[in-house]
Structure formats: structure tokens, C-alpha cells
C-alpha positions in Angstrom: 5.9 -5.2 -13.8 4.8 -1.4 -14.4 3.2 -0.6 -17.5 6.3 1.0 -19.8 4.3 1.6 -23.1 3.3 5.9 -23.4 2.5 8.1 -26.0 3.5 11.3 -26.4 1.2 14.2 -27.6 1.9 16.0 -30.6 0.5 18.2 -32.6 -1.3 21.4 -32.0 -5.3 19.7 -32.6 -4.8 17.4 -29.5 -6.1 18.3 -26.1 -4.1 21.4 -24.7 -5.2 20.0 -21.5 -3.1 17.1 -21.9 -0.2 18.8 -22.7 3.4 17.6 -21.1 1.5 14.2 -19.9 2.1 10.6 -21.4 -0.9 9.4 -22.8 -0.6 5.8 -22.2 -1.6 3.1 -25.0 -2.2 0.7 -22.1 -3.3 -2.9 -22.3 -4.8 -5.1 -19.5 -1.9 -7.5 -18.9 -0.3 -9.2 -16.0 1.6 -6.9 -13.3 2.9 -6.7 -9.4 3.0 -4.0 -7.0 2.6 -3.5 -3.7 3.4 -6.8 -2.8 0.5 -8.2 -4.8 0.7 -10.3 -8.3 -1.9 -8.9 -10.3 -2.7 -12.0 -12.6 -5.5 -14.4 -13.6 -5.8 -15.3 -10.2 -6.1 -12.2 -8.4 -9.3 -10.9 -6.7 -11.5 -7.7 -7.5 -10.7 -6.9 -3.8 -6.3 -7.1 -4.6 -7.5 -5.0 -8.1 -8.9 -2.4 -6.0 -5.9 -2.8 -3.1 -3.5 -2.0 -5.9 -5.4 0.9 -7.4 -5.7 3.0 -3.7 -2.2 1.8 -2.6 -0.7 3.6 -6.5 -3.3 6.6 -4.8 -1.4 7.3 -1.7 2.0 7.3 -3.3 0.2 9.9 -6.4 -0.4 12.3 -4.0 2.5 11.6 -2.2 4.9 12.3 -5.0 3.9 16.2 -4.8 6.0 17.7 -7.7 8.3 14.9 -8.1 7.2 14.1 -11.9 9.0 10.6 -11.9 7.2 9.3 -8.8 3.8 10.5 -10.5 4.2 8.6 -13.7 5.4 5.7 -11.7 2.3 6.1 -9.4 0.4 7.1 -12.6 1.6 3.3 -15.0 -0.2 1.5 -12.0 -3.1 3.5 -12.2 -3.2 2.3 -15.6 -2.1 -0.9 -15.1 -5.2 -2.0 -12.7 -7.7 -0.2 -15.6 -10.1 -2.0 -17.8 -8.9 0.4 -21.1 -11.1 -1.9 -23.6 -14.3 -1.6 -21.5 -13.9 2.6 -20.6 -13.2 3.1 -24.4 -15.8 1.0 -25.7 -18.3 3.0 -22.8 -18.5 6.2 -24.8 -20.3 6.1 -27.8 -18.2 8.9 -29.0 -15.1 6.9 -29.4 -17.6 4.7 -32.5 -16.4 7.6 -34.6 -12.5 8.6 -32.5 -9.8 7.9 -33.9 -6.8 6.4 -31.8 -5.1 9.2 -30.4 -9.0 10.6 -29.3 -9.6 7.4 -27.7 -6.2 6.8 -25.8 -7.1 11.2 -24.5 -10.6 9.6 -23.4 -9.3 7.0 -21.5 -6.3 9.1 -20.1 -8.9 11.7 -19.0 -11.0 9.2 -17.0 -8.1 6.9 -15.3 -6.2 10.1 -14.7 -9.0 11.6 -12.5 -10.1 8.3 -10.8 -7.2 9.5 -7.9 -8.4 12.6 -6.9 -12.1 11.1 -7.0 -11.3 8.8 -3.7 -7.9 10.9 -3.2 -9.5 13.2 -0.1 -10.0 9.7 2.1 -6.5 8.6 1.8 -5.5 8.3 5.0 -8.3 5.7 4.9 -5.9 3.2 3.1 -2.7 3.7 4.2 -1.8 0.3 5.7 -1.3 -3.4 4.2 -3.9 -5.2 2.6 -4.6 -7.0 5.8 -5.6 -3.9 7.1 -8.0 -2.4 4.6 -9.4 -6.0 3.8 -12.2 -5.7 6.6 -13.5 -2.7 5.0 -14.2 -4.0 1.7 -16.6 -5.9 0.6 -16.3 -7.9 -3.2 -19.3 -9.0 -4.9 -18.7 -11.3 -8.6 -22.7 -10.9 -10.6 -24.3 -14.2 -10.4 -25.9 -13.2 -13.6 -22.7 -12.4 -15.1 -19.3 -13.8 -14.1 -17.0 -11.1 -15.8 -18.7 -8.4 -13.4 -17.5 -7.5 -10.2 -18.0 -4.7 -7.5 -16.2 -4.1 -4.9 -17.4 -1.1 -2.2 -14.6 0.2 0.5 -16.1 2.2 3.9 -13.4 5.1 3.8 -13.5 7.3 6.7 -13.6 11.3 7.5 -9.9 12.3 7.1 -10.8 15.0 10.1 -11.8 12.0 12.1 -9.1 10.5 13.3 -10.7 8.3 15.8 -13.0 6.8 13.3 -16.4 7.8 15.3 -18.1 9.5 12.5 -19.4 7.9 9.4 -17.2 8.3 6.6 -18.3 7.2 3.0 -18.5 4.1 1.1 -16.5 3.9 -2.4 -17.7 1.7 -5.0 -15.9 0.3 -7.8 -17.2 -1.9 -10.9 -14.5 -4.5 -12.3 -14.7 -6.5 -14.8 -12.6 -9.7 -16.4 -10.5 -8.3 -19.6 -7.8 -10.5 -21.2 -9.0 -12.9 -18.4 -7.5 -10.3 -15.8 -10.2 -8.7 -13.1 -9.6 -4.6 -14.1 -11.3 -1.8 -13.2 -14.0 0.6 -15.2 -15.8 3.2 -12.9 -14.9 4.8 -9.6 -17.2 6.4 -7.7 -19.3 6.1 -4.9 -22.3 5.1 -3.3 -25.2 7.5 -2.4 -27.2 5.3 -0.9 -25.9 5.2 2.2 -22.7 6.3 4.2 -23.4 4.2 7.2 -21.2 1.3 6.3 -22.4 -1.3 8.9 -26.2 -0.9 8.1 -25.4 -0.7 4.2 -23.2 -3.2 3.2 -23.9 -6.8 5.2 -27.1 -6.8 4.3 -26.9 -6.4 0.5 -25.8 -8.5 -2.2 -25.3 -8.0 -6.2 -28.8 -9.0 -6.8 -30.1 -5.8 -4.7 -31.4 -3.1 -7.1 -28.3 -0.6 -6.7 -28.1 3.2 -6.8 -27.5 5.3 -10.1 -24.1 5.4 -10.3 -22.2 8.7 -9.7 -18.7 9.3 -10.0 -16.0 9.3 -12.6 -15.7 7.0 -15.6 
């Protein structure tokens, strides 16, 4: 199930930015892709599976405008839209079709955030699940990260250290979604980083998109 709902722009005070792209009015809700079921029993770690697998195929897709928006619905279909609205204070005051721009604008650029490491997650889940690491808040239940080791594009060997991209999730509609992509700057040495932290470890500032 791909997210079918979009909103077209109109009218000369939107965003000239947007201009020509669907502006979904997305809700978190149930969907599969790539093999995976996306429901109330699916992992942070499948979330974030989904979300780079719908990466590859963006930037595969080129200038083919269907493939995009098909690449594009599951994009928006693994996003937390209630918690990235409700994270700007100036959407107290938007009204809808300011708050469905806002949330376009952040999901839409959450591709080309992790899109240069690509080649990192290109195979099954199998084959990306040793290099990520999923992490539910012991404080808070509804909160999840989940950090990915991505390596150097130019490195095909894997010898050099690549960097580590971090995602927060959290539980929306009962449905684990995601909020913020970005990564993390404390470290890009992915074996001395990650196994020896845990959720309760005071973590970086976060930088990235969302």
C-alpha cells in the first residue's frame, strides 16, 4: 500500500519552490514495500530499511517523474507527519496548506541528506541489518533511534571509515515512523562508536535535516 492521498498547489501566495510537486496530506498508516509490512508490528530498524530502500530507487528514477513520486509516497509513507509538524513552533499560527509545505520541505530533502552513501544500502535487509543498530528509550517507549554505519562511496572495498546515520522514530497511530534524519558527529568510526553506547548515553546535538 503506497500513500495515494496529494495535494496540489494553487494559487500564486504558495511556495514557488514547490511549484509542479504534490504536496502530500499524508497520515501515518499501515503500508508494504520492499518486501516488508510496515504495521504495528514492525521494527524502527524495518522503518528505517524502508525509508533508504524508497532512497535508491529516488535517485534512481533520474527524470522519470512517475518513479519519483512513487519513490517519493514511501518517503512519506515511513514519516512521522504529526510529530515534524507539531516540531516547528511556526506551524502554532500555519494554516493547513503552510503546514502540509513544512512537512513536504523536510521529508522531501531527507533523500538527498543520506542520498551521497547510497551504494551503502543497496542490498536486502539481511544485508544492511549488521550495520544498524536500533535503540527503543527506556525512559520513553514511543522513542526510538536507529544509527546505520554507511560507507565512502569512493571506497569500494570498505577500508576507510564511512559515516554513521542516525534517525529518531517515534510511535504515531501506534505505527514506529520517522522524524529527523541526520547524522552523528560524534564519531565516524562505527566499531568503536556504536557497541559501546546505549540510549541512556548523553548523545551529540543533533545536525541534519528535520
Amino acid at each position: 500500500m503506497i500513500l495515494s492521498m496529494f495535494a496540489t498547489l494553487g494559487g500564486c501566495s504558495r511556495d514557488a519552490r514547490l511549484a509542479g510537486q504534490h504536496v502530500r496530506d499524508a497520515a501515518a498508516h499501515p503500508l508494504t514495500a520492499y518486501g516488508v509490512r510496515l504495521d504495528e508490528s514492525a521494527s524502527p530498524s524495518q522503518v528505517v530499511y524502508v525509508f533508504l530502500k524508497a532512497v535508491v530507487d529516488d535517485y534512481k528514477a533520474g527524470s522519470d517523474r512517475k518513479a519519483r513520486d512513487k519513490a517519493l509516497d514511501v518517503q512519506f509513507g515511513v514519516a512521522a507527519p504529526d510529530t515534524i509538524t507539531a516540531s516547528d513552533p511556526r506551524n502554532v499560527r500555519a494554516n493547513d496548506e503552510d503546514k502540509k509545505e513544512h512537512l513536504f520541505r523536510t521529508i522531501y530533502h531527507w533523500a538527498p541528506t543520506v542520498g551521497h552513501y547510497r551504494a551503502s544500502f543497496s542490498g536486502d535487509l539481511n544485508a544492511i541489518k549488521p550495520r544498524m543498530r536500533e535503540e527503543i528509550d527506556p525512559t520513553d517507549p514511543t522513542k526510538a533511534q536507529v544509527f546505520v554505519n554507511m560507507f565512502n562511496p569512493a571506497d569500494p572495498d570498505r577500508q576507510r571509515t564511512g559515516v554513521v546515520a542516525w534517525f529518531l522514530l517515534t510511535r504515531e497511530h501506534n505505527l514506529w515512523r520517522i522524524y529527523w534524519v541526520g547524522f552523528d558527529p560524534s564519531s565516524r568510526d562505527w566499531n568503536a562508536r556504536l557497541p559501546k553506547n546505549s540510549y541512556a548515553v548523553t548523545r551529540p546535538t543533533r545536525r541534519g535535516q528535520g
